[in-house]
C-alpha positions, 0 to 999 in steps of 0.5 A, a space after each residue: 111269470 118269470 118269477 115261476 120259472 126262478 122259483 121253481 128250478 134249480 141253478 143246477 135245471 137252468 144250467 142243463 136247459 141252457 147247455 141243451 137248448 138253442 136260443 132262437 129269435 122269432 119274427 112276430 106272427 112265426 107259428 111255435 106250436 099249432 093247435 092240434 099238431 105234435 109238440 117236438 120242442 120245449 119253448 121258454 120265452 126269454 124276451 118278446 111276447 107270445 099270442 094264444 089262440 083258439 082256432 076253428 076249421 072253416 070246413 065245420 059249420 056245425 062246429 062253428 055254430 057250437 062255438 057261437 053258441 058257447 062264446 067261442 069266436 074263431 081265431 080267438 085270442 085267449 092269453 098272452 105270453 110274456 117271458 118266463 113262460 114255458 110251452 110244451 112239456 111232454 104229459 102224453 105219449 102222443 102229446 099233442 097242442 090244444 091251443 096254436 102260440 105264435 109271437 106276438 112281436 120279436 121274440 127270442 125263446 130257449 128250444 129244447 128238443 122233446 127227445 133231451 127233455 123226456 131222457 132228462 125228465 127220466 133221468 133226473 127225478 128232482 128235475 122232474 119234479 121242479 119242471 112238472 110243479 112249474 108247468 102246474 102252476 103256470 098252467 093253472 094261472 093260464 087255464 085261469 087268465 082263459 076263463 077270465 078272457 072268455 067269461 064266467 058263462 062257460 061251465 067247462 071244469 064240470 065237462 073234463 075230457 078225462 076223469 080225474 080218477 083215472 089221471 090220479 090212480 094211472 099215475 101214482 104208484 102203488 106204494 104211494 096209494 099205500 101212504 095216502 090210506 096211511 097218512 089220510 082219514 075217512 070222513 063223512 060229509 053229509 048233504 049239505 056240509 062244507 069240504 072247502 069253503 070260498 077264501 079260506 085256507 084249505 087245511 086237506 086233499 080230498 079224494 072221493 070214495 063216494 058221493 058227490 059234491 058240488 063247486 060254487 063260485 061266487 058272481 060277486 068280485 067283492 073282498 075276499 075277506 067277506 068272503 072268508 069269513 061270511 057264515 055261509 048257513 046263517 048270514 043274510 050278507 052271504 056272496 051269492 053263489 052259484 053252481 058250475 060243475 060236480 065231482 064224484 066218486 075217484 075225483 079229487 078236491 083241495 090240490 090247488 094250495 100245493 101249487 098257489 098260495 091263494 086260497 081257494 075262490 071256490 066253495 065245495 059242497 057235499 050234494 049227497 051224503 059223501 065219504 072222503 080220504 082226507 089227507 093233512 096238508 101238512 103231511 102231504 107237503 112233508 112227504 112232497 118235500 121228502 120223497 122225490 119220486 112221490 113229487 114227480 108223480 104228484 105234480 105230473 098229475 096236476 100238470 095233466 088235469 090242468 092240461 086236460 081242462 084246457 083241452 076241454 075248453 077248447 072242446 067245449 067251446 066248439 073248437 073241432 067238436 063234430 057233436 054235443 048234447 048238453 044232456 050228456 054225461 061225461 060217462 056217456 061221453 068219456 069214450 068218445 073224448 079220450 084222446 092221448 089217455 091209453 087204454 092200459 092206464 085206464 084199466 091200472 087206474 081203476 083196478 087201483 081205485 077198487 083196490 083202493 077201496 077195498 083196503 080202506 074197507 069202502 063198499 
């Protein structure tokens, strides 16, 4: 993981972190961040190794029967940490931990107090930039490495906490929804129809006007060439797959290729007729490369759904959820599960959507 970090940051970002920040050695079993406490520091694990934990409070029997009853096990060990990773980068206002770190064996890690590294992230766009696409991809290598310790039988990508809607539009800037309908195209999926199929290269960001579509991923950990280049309507030798969550209208399909070069283990299909904003990967990426401001913003917004799925895992699996229905919609829901979101991003974000749609002339 370490490599991330080299790849992703500048000479000239390692420079500052190592002039700000303090080194620290860290005796095994020494908590870093605790699962719900405020972050006040940015870590990176220099040498040593890191334990991740998913904790559930004794005093809530029936949140313990949910997490039995989801796979969740108190005190579980999710990941490990080796050197390079990062933990705690500001998303939130109120940035709170979703999982307790606590060091494995003797460590020493980079701190970076929380209050240099926001006046820096504001400061410095192209450090904000590197930073934020770094904490994506790490993030998504850790939400994955998760999965793979609890199992597939856990369907938290269809139960995030936040709607991406709401993380994409309460973030991005006006004049950058002003590029998207300029870069993009409409499209028309009908029910049925591919967007994305499983191990192939995804040539487009989706972002849903309207309809809906389905993710499906595949039981079998076969070659991923059979995959690739099964026809998913005729061929008898098709990978079973089978269906794990859904988006809909103001959620967005495709953005894992701008921070992993593998292709998607995904199939998305449209489950109703569906109409989408496509917009080229190659026009995305030229403007990501070209435009700074637009970088931050982007990756800052992949960074946050990423945490947020993360956070949904831990609630999913019962770890501090006092209710559960499996009927539940997430609109039913949303209200209650808002935790760091405000309340004015919220509003901006569908007052943009609906501008949105209004421009590109979808009713």
């Amino acid at each position: 993981m370490s490599s991330v970090i080299l790849k992703e940051l500048s000479n000239q970002d390692i420079d500052w972190m190592l002039a700000t920040g303090e080194r620290v050695e860290v005796l095994p079993g020494t908590v870093l961040v605790e699962q719900g406490q405020s972050l006040n520091a940015l870590y990176i694990l220099l040498e040593g190794a890191l334990t991740v934990t998913l904790n559930q409070e004794s005093a809530d029997p029936l949140g313990r029967a949910f997490a039995v009853l989801e796979g969740g096990i108190p005190g579980r060990e999710v990941a490990h940490l080796e050197k390079g990773e990062i933990i705690g980068v500001p998303l939130f206002e109120k940035n709170l931990s979703s999982t307790t770190v606590c060091a494995r064996k003797k460590s020493l890690v980079l701190m970076i107090p929380l209050a240099n590294l926001i006046q820096k992230l504001h400061q410095d766009l192209e450090f904000a930039a590197h930073l934020y696409r770094a904490f994506a991809v790490m993030l998504a290598n850790r939400l994955q490495q998760i999965m793979k310790e609890l199992g597939r039988s856990t369907t938290v990508l269809s139960k995030p906490q936040l709607r991406e809607a709401l993380i994409i539009f309460g973030e991005l800037h006006d004049s950058d929804i002003d590029w998207l309908i300029a870069a993009g195209q409409i499209q028309v999926f009908r029910t049925g129809s591919v967007l994305i199929r499983s191990g192939r290269p995804t040539e487009a960001l989706y972002i849903l006007l309207d309809g809906a579509v389905a993710l499906n991923a595949s039981d079998d950990d076969g070659n991923i060439l059979v995959h690739a280049f099964s026809n998913l309507e005729d061929s008898k030798s098709q990978p079973l797959e089978r269906e794990f969550g859904r988006l809909s209208r103001g959620d967005m399909v495709g953005e894992t290729p701008f921070i992993e070069v593998q292709p998607e283990a995904v199939t998305v299909k449209a489950v109703k007729d569906s109409r989408v904003l496509s917009i080229p990967k190659w026009r995305l990426e030229a403007k990501l490369l070209h435009d700074v401001g637009f970088a931050v913003r982007f990756y800052r917004v992949l960074a946050i759904i990423l945490a947020d799925k993360q956070t949904s895992l831990v609630q999913r699996l019962g770890y501090g959820r006092l209710t559960y229905s499996s009927d539940q919609s997430l609109d039913d829901t949303f209200a209650n599960e808002l935790n760091n979101y405000s309340l004015t991003q919220m509003g901006l974000a569908g007052a943009r959507f609906d501008w949105m749609l209004k421009r590109i002339r979808i009713e």
